[in-house]
Each structure stands twice: as structure tokens, then as C-alpha cells.
N, C-alpha and C positions, 0 to 999 in steps of 0.2 A: 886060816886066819882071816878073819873080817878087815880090812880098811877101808874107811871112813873118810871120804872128799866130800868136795862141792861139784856143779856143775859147769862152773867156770871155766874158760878155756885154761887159765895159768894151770890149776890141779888136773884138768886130765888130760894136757899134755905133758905132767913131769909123770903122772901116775900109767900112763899107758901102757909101757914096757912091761911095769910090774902087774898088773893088772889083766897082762895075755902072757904071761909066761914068757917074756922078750930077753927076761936076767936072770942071775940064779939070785934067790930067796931063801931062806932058813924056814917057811911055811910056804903051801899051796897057799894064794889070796883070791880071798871071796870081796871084790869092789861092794861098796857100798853110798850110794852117790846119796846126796840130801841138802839141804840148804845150812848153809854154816851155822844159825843161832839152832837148827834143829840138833847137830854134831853138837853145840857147848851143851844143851842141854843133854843129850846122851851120855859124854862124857861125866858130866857128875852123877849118872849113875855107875859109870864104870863098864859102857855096854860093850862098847870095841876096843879091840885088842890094840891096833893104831889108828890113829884118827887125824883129822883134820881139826883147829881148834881156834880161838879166837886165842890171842895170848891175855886179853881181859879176863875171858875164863878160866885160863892155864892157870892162871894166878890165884885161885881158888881154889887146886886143886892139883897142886904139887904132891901131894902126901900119894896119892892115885898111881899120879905120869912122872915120867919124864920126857922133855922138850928133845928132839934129835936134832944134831947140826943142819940135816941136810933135808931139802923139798919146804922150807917155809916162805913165810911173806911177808919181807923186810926192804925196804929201799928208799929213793927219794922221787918225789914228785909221785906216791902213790896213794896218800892220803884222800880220805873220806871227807866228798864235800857237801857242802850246805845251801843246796838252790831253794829258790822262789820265783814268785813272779816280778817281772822287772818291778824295782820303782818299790818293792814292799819292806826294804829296809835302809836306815841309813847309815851311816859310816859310822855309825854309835854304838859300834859292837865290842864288848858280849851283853853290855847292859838293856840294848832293843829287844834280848831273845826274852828277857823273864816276862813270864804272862805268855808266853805265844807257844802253841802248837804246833809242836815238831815231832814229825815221822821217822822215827828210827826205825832201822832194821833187828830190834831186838837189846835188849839189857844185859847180856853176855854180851856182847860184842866192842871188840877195840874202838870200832867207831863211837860208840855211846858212850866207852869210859873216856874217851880223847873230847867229848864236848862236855863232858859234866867235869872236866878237867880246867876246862876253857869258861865254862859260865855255867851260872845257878839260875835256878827260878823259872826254867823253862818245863812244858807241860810234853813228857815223852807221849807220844800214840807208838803201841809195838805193831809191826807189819812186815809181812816182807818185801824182803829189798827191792824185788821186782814190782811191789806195786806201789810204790814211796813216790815217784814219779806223775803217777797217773792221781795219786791222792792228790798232791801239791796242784796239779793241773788244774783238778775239779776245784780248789780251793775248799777241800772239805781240812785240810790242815793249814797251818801259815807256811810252812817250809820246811821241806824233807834233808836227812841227814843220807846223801846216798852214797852205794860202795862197788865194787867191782865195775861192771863194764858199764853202767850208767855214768862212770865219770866222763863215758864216749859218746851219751846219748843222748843227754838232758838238753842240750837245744832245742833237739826234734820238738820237746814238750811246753816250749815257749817259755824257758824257764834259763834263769841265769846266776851263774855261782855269787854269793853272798862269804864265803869262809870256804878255804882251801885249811884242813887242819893237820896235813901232812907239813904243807909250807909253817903254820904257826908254829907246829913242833919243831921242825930242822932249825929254824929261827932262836926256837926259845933255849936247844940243847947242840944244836951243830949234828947232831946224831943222826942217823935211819931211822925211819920210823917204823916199829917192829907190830906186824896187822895179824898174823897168824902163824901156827907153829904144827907142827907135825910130833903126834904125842907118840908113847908108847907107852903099855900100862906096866908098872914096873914089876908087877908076877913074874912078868915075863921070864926075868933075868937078865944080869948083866950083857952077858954072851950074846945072848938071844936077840938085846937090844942093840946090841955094837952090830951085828949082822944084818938089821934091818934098816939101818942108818946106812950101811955100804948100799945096800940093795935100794933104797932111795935115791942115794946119789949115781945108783948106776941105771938106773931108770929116767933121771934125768937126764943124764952125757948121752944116754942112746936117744932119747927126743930131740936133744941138741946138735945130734950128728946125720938124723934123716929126718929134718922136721916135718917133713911131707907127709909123713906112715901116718901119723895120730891124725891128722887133718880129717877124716870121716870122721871117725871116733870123739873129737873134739865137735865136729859140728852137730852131733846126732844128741849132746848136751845142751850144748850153749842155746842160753836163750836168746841169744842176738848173733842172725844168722850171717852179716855180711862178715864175709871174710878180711875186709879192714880194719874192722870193729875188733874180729877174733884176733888178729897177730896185732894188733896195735897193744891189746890186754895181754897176750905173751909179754913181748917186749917190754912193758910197761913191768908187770909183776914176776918176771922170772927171771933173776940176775944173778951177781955173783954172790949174793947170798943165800939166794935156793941151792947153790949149790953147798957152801958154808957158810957158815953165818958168822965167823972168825970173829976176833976178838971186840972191833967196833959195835956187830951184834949184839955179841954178848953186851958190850957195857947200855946199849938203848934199851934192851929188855930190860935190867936190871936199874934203870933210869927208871923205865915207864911204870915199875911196879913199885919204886919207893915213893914215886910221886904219888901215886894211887892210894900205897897204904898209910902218908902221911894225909891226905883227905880222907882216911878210915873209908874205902873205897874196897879196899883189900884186906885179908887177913896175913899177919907176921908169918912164917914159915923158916923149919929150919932144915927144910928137902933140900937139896940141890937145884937147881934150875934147868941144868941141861947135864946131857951123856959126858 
């Protein structure tokens, strides 16, 4: 069975156990690493079996997946932020962004529905997320929407946060703010899916109990090699709702999609959301 991550320290240290045979499985797993908006777009063809997803995307494509409790990307204080160069915006936000060029990391992505959630009239450029940074820098955009461990790095770049939209959300809802979901395609079956849900959460517990083992295997990904950088992004995106996403979960997901489909952002569905 194929699964489908990123190369981000959070996913391949909850995926590592499962990914070397460390737990028992219901399938042999073939890793499949890639950059997140490449997985959403996969997933709407239906290419792998579990995947790694944006829940932006997930939202399109309920009829496909179903969302498993367990190995997602849900918390506080891990929202996708909005840098520039010092001095290029004023406190006059979200109405300073329309007319301005902004770097997203892709139009599936949570981060891109969380800013067109927050303000209209802005001109996306898709890129990826790793190079949103260095774009903002060159000043060939006004200001980049960026995600994962750039939320660690974007000083280096002379560049300084404008909109924290993890903070906007927890503010506007009290909720977590739900960033990615761990799919299964629902072929599968029931069984099949309730087996790989345990097998995630016990792939997790085993990284959480020697976090040292994945530490190669984590750096031989990550595109940001200091190891502060790396365990600051653990700690940051793998909490207690990687390991369930319990009921608070559930209700931010099903917050984040009704707001979505009330902007006609989303389509209505009468799937289930999660296992």
C-alpha cells in the first residue's frame, strides 16, 4: 500500500515506525514523500491509497476519503503566516492585501483557503512553499503566505510577520486550527480503515517513545537542517491531536468547512467527515 506524506519533520517522524515495518499494519507500506499541494492534487485523482492532505482539499473530496482520527495537523499557534518586508504594510489589514501579490503555497491548501477566508482581492502567484521566502526577498512578490518550518525561518530572510492566521482563526472560533488530515481511500473498507487508523496512532506512540530512532530519517528529508529548527517543528505540529483529534477537532473541521462552503469555497457533501 502506498502512503503519501510530506517531507516535513512533523510527518516523518509520526510516519517512520510505519514506513520501516517498526508496527503491525493491515498492508506492507510503500512511503511515498512529496510536497503537500503535490498529495492534494493526487488525491483528486484518487492515486494513493493513504495520504497526507490539506483538509482544504479533503473538503472536495469526501465522496473519495475518509479523514482518520489519528497522524493529522490540528493545534494552536500553528497557523500559516503572511511575511514581507519590513515597513510594506499597514495596520490596515485585510483591505492593504487587495491589488497585492501574494505567494501561496498552492490553491488546495488550508493556508490559501484560511486567507481568502480573511480577505478578497488579493492576486495569488502558486509556488512552492520553499521558495515563497526567497520570492518575497527578491521583491518579485509583495508578500508570501508561508507554512511549515518557514514559520522558523523567515527572519533569516529580512522579512517580518504581517498576519498570523492560526491566531485570526483561534480568535474568530476559540477552536484549533485544523491544517491537514491523514486520508484513506474509502475502497478500502471499513475494517481495513479502522486498522490503519490504529497503525497510525501506533506509529506515532512509537516516535513519541524513542524520539531519537527517526532523527536520521527525519533529517535525510527536512529541508531545514538544524536540528532546532527540526524539533521546534515536531513540537510545534505534533500534539495531542496527531494523536486524536477528539471531539474539539472534530467540531474546528466541520467549523472550517461550513465557513468555506458558506463563501461557495466548498462543495455541500453528504459523506461523513471522519472514521
Amino acid at each position: 500500500m502506498r502512503l503519501g506524506y510530506s517531507f516535513c519533520p512533523n510527518d516523518t517522524f509520526i510516519f517512520y515506525a510505519l514506513a520501516h515495518g517498526k508496527v503491525q499494519a493491515p498492508f506492507a507500506i510503500q512511503e511515498v514523500l512529496e510536497d503537500v499541494e503535490t498529495l492534494n492534487l493526487w488525491a483528486a485523482e484518487g492515486r494513493l491509497e493513504l495520504t497526507k492532505i490539506s483538509y482544504a482539499a479533503y473538503g472536495r473530496l469526501t465522496e473519495k476519503y475518509v479523514a482518520l482520527r489519528s497522524g493529522g495537523a490540528l493545534g494552536r499557534g500553528v497557523g500559516p503566516l503572511l511575511v514581507a518586508a519590513p515597513g510594506s504594510f499597514s495596520d490596515n489589514l485585510p483591505q492593504s492585501l487587495a491589488g497585492r501579490r501574494v505567494a501561496i503555497p498552492g490553491k488546495n491548501t488550508t493556508a490559501f483557503l484560511l486567507l481568502s477566508l480573511y480577505a478578497e482581492g488579493f492576486l495569488p502567484v502558486e509556488m512552492r512553499y520553499d521558495q515563497i521566502m526567497p520570492a518575497v526577498q527578491q521583491g518579485r512578490v509583495d508578500t508570501g503566505l508561508i507554512i511549515h518550518e518557514s514559520r522558523f525561518t523567515y527572519p533569516r530572510y529580512g522579512l517580518e510577520k504581517a498576519l498570523d492566521l492560526g491566531e485570526w482563526w483561534e480568535q474568530e472560533t476559540g477552536l484549533p486550527l485544523p491544517l491537514g488530515a491523514i486520508l484513506a481511500r474509502r475502497d478500502l473498507g471499513e475494517e481495513n480503515i479502522r486498522a490503519l487508523d490504529q497503525a497510525v496512532r501506533a506509529s506515532l506512540e512509537y516516535a513519541t517513545r524513542q524520539p531519537e530512532e527517526p532523527l536520521e530519517y527525519i533529517r535525510s528529508h527536512a529541508l531545514e537542517q538544524d536540528d532546532r529548527v527540526i524539533w521546534a517543528h515536531i513540537h510545534t505540529y505534533v500534539n495531542e491531536y496527531s494523536v486524536d483529534l477528539g471531539n474539539e477537532g472534530e467540531r474546528a473541521v466541520e467549523l472550517l468547512f461550513a465557513r468555506a462552503r458558506a463563501h461557495g469555497l466548498m462543495p455541500e457533501t453528504s459523506f461523513p467527515t471522519f472514521l
